[in-house]
C-alpha positions in Angstrom: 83.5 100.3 106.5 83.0 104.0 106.5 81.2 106.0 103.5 83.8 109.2 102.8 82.5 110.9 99.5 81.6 110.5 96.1 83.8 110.9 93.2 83.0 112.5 90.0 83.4 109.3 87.2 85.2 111.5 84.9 88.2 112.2 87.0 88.6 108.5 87.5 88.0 107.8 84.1 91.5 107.6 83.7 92.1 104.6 85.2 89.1 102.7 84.2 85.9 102.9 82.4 84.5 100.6 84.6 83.7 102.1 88.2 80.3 101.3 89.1 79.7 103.1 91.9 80.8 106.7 93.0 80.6 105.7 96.4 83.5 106.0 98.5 84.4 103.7 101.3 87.6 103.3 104.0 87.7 100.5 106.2 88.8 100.3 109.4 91.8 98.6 108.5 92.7 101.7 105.8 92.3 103.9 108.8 94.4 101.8 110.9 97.2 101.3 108.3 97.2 105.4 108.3 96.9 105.6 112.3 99.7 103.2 112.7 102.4 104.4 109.7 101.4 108.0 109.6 100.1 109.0 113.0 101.3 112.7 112.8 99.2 113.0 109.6 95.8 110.9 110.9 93.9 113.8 112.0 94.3 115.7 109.1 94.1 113.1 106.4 91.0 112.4 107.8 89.5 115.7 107.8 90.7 116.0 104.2 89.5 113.2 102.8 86.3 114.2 100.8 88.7 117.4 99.3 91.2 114.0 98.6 89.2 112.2 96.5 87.5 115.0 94.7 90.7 116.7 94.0 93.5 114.0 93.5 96.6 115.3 92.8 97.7 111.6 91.7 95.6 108.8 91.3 97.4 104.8 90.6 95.3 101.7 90.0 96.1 98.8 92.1 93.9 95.4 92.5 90.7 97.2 91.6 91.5 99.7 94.0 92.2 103.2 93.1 94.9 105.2 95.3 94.5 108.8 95.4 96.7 111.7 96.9 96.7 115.0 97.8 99.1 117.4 99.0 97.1 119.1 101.7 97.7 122.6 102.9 96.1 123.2 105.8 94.1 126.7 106.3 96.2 130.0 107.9 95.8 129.9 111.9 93.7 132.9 112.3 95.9 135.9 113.5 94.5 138.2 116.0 95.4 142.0 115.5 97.6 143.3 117.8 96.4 145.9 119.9 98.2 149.3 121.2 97.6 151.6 124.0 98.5 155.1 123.8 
């Protein structure tokens, strides 16, 4: 179990009135499940995942479990300016 962020109630609020922590946590099998069905995305999702939960674009109840998305766009690659002799 990995602590990923903490969520501001309000946004949650939503769903239930009951959330007693704002702790976040991701098990290993959550990781696993996205290594093993979305392994083109892992690296990313990962590196997103505080910006996810604080910033859901959807959020669905499920089983006391909340399920958050985000569409992530990643940051411009970093363009070097072309140089010219004359």
């Amino acid at each position: 179990m990995h602590t990923i962020g903490r969520i501001n109630k309000s946004i949650y609020s939503c769903i239930t009135e009951d959330i007693v922590t704002d702790e976040v946590i991701i098990t290993d099998n959550q990781l696993q499940h996205i290594l093993d069905r979305h392994p083109e995305v892992y690296k990313e999702v990962t590196d997103y995942l505080n910006d996810i939960i604080s910033a859901p674009d959807f959020i669905i109840k499920d089983n006391n479990t909340i399920h958050c998305w985000q569409q992530i766009v990643p940051p411009p690659k970093k363009l070097r300016p072309k140089r010219t002799l004359l």
